[in-house]
C-alpha distance (Angstrom), angle and dihedral (degrees) to the residues before:
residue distance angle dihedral
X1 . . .
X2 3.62 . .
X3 3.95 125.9 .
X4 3.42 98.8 -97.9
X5 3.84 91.7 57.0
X6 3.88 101.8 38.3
X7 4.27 75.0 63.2
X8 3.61 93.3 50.5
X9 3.68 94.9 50.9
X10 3.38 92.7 39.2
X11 3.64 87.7 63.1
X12 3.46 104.1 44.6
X13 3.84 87.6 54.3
X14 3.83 88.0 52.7
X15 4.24 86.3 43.4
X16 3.83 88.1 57.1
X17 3.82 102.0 46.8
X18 4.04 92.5 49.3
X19 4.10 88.5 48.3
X20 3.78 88.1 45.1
X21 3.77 88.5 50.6
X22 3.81 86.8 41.7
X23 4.00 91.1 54.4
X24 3.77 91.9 45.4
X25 3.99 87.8 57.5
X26 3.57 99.9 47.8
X27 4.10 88.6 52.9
X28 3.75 83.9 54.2
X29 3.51 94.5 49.6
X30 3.98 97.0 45.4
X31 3.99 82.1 53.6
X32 3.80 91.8 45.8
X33 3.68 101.1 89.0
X34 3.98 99.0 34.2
X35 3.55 84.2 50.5
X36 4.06 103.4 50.6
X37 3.48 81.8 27.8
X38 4.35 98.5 130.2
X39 4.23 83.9 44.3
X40 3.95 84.4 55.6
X41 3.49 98.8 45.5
X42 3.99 89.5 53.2
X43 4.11 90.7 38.0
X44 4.25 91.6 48.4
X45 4.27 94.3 33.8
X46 3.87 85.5 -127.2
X47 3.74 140.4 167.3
X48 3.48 123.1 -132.5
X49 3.92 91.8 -114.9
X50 3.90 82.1 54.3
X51 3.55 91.1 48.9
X52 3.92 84.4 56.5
X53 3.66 87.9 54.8
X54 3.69 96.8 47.5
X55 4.09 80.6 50.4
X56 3.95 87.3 55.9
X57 3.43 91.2 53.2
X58 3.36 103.8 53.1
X59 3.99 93.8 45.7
X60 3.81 92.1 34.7
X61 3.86 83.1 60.6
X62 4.13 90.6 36.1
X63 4.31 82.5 52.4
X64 3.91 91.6 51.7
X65 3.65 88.1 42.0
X66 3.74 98.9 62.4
X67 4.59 85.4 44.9
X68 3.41 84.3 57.1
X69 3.65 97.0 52.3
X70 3.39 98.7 102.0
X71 4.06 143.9 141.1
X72 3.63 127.8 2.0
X73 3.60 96.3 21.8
X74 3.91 99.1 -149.2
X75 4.13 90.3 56.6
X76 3.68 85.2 48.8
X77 3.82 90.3 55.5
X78 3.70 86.4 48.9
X79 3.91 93.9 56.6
X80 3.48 93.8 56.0
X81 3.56 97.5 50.1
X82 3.40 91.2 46.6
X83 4.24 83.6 57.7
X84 4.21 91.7 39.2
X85 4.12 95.9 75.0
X86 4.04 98.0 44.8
X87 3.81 88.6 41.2
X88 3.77 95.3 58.1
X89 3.95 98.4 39.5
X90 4.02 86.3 42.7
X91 4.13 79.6 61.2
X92 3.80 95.5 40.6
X93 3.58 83.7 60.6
X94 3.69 113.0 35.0
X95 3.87 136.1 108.8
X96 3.58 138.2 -143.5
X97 3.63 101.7 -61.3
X98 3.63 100.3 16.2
X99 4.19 89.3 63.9
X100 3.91 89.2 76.4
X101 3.73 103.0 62.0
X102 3.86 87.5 39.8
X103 3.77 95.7 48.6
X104 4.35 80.7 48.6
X105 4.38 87.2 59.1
X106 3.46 87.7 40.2
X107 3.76 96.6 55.2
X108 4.25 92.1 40.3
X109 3.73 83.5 58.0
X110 3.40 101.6 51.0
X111 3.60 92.1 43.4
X112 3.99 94.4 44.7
X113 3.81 84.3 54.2
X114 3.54 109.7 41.7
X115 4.17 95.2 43.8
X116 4.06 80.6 47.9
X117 4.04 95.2 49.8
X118 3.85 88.6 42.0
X119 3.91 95.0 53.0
X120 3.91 91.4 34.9
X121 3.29 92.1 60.5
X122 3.58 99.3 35.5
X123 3.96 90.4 50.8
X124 4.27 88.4 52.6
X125 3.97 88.4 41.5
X126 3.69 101.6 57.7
X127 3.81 104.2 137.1
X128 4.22 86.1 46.5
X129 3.82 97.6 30.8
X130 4.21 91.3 132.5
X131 4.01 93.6 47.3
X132 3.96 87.0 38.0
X133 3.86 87.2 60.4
X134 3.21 105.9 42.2
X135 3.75 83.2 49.3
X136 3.90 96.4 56.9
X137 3.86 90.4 42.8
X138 3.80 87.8 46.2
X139 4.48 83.0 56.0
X140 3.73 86.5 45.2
X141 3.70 95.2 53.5
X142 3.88 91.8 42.4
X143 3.85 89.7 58.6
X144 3.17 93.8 45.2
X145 3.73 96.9 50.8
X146 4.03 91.7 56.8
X147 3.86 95.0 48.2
X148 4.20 97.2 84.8
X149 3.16 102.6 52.6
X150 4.01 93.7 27.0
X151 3.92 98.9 50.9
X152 3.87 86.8 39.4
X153 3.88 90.5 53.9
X154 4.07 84.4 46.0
X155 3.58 99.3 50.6
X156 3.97 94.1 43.6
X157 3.52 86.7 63.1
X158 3.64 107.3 30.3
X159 3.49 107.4 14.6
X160 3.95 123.8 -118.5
X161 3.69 99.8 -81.8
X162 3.86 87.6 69.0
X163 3.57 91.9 48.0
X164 3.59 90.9 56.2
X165 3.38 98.7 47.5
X166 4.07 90.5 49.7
X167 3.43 85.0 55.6
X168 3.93 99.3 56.2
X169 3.96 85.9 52.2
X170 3.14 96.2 51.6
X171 4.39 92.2 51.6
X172 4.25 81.1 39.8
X173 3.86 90.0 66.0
X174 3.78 93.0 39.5
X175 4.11 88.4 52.7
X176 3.84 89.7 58.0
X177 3.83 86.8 48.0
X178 3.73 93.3 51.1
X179 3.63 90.4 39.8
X180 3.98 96.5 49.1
X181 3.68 105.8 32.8
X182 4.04 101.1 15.9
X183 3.33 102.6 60.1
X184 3.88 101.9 39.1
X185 3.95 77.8 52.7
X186 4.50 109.9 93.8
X187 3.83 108.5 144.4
X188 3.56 105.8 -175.3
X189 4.08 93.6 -121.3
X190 3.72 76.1 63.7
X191 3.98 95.4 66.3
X192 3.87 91.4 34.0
X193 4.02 83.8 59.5
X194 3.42 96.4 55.7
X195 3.89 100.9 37.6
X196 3.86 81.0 55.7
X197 3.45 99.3 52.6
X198 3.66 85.5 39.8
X199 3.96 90.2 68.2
X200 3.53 98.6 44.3
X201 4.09 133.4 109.4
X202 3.68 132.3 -95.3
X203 3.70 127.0 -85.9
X204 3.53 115.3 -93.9
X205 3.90 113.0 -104.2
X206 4.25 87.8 -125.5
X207 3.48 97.0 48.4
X208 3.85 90.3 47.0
X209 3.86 78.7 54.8
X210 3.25 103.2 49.8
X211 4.00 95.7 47.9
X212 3.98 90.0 46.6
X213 3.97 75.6 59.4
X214 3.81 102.1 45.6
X215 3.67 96.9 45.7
X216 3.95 82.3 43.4
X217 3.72 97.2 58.6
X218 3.87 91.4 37.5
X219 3.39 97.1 53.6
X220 3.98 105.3 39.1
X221 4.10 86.2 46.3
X222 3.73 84.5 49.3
X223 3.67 97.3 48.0
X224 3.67 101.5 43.9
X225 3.70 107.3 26.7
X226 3.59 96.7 94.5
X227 4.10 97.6 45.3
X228 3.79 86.0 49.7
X229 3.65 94.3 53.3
X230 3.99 97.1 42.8
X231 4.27 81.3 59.4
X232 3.70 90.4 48.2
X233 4.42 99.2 39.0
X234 3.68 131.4 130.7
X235 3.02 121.1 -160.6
X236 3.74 105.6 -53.2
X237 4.25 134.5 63.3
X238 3.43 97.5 -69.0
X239 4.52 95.6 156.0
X240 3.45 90.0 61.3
X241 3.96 102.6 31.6
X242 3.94 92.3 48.8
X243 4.38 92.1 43.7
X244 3.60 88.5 48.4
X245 4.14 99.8 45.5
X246 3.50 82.2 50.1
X247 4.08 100.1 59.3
X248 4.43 88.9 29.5
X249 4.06 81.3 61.0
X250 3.90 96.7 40.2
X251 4.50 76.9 39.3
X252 3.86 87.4 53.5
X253 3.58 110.0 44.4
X254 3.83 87.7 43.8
X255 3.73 90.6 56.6
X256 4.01 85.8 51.0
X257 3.36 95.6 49.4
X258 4.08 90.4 62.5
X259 3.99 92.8 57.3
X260 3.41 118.8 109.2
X261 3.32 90.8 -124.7
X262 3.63 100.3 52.1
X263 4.06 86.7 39.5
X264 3.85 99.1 61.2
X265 3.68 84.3 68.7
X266 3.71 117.4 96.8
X267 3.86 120.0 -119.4
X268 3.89 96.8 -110.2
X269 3.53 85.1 61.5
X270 3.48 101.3 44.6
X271 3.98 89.8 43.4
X272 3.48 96.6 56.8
X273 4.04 97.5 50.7
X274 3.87 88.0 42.4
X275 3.61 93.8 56.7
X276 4.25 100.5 37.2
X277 4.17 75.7 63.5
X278 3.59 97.1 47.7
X279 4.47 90.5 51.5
X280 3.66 81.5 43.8
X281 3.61 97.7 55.9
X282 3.94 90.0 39.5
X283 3.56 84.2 59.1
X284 3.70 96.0 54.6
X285 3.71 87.1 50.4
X286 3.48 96.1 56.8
X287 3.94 92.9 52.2
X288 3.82 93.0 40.8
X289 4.17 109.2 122.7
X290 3.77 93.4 154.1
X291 4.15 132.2 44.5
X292 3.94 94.2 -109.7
X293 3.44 89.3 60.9
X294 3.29 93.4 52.7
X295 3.65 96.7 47.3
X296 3.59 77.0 60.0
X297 3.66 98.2 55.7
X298 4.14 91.2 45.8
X299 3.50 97.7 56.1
X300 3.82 95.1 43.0
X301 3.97 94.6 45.7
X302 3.74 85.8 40.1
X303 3.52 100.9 49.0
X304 4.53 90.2 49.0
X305 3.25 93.1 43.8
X306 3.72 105.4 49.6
X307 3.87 100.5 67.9
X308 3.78 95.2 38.8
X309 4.26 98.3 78.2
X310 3.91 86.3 39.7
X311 3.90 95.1 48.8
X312 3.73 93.0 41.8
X313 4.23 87.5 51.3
X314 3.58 88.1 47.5
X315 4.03 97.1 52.2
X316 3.64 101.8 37.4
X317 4.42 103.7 36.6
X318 3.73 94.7 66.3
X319 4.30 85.2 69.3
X320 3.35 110.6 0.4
X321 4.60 108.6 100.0
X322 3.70 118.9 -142.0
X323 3.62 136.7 22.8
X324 3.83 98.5 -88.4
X325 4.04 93.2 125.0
X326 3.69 83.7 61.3
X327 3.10 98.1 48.6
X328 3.75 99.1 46.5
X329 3.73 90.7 48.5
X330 4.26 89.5 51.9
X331 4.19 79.9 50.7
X332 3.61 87.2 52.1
X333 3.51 96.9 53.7
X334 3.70 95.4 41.8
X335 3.49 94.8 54.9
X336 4.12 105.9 44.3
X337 3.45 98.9 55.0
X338 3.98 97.2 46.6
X339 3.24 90.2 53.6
X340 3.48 107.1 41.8
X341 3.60 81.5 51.1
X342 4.03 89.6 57.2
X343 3.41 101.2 47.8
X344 4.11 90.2 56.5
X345 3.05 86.8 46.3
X346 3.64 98.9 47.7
X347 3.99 93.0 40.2
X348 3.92 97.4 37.9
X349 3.45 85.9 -127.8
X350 4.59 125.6 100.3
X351 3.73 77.8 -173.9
X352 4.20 84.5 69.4
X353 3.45 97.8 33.4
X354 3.75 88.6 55.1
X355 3.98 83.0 70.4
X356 4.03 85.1 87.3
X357 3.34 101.1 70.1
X358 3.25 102.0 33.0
X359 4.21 91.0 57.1
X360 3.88 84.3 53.5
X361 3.98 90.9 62.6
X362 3.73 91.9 42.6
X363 4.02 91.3 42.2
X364 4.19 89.9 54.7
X365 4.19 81.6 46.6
X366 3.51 87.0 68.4
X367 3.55 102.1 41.0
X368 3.73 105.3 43.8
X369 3.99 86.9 89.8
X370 3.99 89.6 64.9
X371 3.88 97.8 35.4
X372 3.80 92.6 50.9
X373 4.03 94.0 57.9
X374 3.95 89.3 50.5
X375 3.84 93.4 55.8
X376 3.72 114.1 100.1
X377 3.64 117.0 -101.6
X378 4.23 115.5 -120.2
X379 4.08 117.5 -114.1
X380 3.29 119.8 -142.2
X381 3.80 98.8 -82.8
X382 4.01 90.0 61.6
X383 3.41 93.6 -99.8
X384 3.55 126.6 128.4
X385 4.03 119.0 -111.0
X386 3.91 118.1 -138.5
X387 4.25 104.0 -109.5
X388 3.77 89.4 -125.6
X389 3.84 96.6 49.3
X390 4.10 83.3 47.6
X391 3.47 92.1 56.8
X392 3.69 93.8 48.1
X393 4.08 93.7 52.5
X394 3.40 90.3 48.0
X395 4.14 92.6 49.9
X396 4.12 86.7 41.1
């Protein structure tokens, strides 16, 4: 290899570990405020039904993040950088009121930038696109998994204001990266990725269903797991322990899923395992009166639900146009935390607003029959096979 292309792949090593580490923050920050949630509550003065609508804000913004997601993906990476660093100090700073159109930015940057990494990646990784993301969901998952007990160490010795503000550094440095090396960055798989995807179908009204679902459940149990357990505690840290079982299991079973062992199996397969843990965990959190029951329920719910947003991305991206399976999994997590925050509110009772997730995991359990017929079947390269070209072999 000559000089000129030991530098090349030197820097697209160097381009993947800084979007890696990019990938890992934005889980932690999408964790940030369901995990500090109760130190929120106090900081902001809010209800729990305002909690839901700070919730909607955030994935609101994260939903209109992934539309806007659009074009060259390495300037669109760059745009939401460029939002990340105001977004968090805007935060940092904010009162009462002002948190909610704050928490909004906040959310349309994290949602520009992961949907941008995610394609990015997945447009530059087309031979490994599966492996690549369940890779990048694993990062997510990893970052997310740290924040509870990480932010809660950070803000019991700093406060939350300088955790914030750490945070918008941190997505500063990675906008001049984006903007310096990013951007001059076009390898031509890059283009061929995005033509490709440009050509493809639409996604299948189920499977749009069942993600709204998964992200749903994930992001309502993730938001409110730890506020329900503080209400329910006995005598030990049960906020923190119960946030972070639930990302270590969604951690764990995404780390399974990239074996090769656990990899040769096809997604129909894997779906309908992940899922039959995620009712069964939503079960368990509907009979939980204690928090070891509920640590119970986390890491069950946390552990189906991981791999099922990462395997459905995997399956459908490689022929599916658009960035609709973004978008419904932003709508999902707008939607399940607002209203699971409503409902408590509205019965007086978490217990009762905890019904909203746990209908989402029983509402994919009756779906997965119909989603896993609409997922393209694999050729005998590994790669998936558009459903309409499928149906045209098998007619030919």
């Amino acid at each position: 290899m000559d000089h000129a292309g030991q530098k090349t792949n030197r820097l697209a090593q160097a381009s993947a570990c800084v979007l890696y580490a990019t990938f890992a923050l934005t889980g932690f920050a999408t964790a940030l405020l369901g995990a500090t949630l109760p130190v929120m509550l106090a900081r902001w003065s809010l209800s729990d039904r305002r909690a839901g609508v700070l919730f909607l804000m955030i994935f609101f913004g994260s939903s209109m993040g992934a539309l806007l997601s659009r074009g060259r993906p390495a300037a669109s990476v760059t745009r939401g950088a460029a939002l990340l660093a105001p977004s968090c100090v805007a935060l940092a700073f904010a009162s009462r009121w002002a948190v909610f159109p704050a928490a909004f930015v906040y959310g349309l940057s994290l949602g520009i930038t992961m949907t941008s990494i995610s394609l990015l990646r997945s447009a530059r990784c087309v031979e490994s696109r599966v492996r690549e993301m369940n890779r990048l969901n694993l990062i997510w998952a990893f970052g997310a998994f740290t924040c509870p007990w990480l932010a809660n160490a950070v803000i019991g010795y700093t406060g939350v204001r300088v955790l914030l503000l750490g945070l918008g550094a941190i997505f500063a440095a990675f906008f001049v990266w984006a903007l310096v090396v990013e951007m001059g960055r076009m390898p031509v798989a890059e283009a061929r990725g995005v033509a490709a995807r440009a050509g493809g179908t639409r996604l299948p009204i189920v499977i749009a269903i069942v993600t709204f679902l998964a992200v749903g459940l994930e992001s309502s149990t993730g938001a409110w797991i730890a506020t329900y357990a503080e209400r329910l505690r006995n005598g030990f840290e049960a906020p923190v322990a119960a946030a972070t079982v639930f990302w270590f299991g969604l951690l764990a079973s995404r780390a399974l899923h990239s074996t090769r062992t656990v990899a040769k199996l096809h997604e129909r397969v894997l779906l309908r395992i992940d899922i039959a843990i995620a009712a069964l965990g939503c079960c368990v959190l509907l009979l939980s009166t204690a928090p070891p029951m509920l640590l119970v329920a986390a890491a069950l719910i946390g552990c189906g639900v991981g791999p099922v947003y990462p395997v459905l991305m995997a399956a459908v991206l490689p022929w599916v146009s658009g960035n609709m399976i973004f978008v419904m999994a932003g709508l999902g997590g707008t939607l399940f935390p607002l209203m699971t925050g409503a409902l408590s509110t509205r019965a007086g009772s978490l217990r009762v607003g905890m019904l909203v997730p746990a209908m989402a995991g029983f509402g994919m359990l009756c779906l997965i029959p119909f989603a896993v017929k609409r997922l393209a079947p694999r050729g005998f390269d590994g790669s998936t096979i558009d459903p309409a070209e499928s149906a045209s072999r098998a007619r030919g």
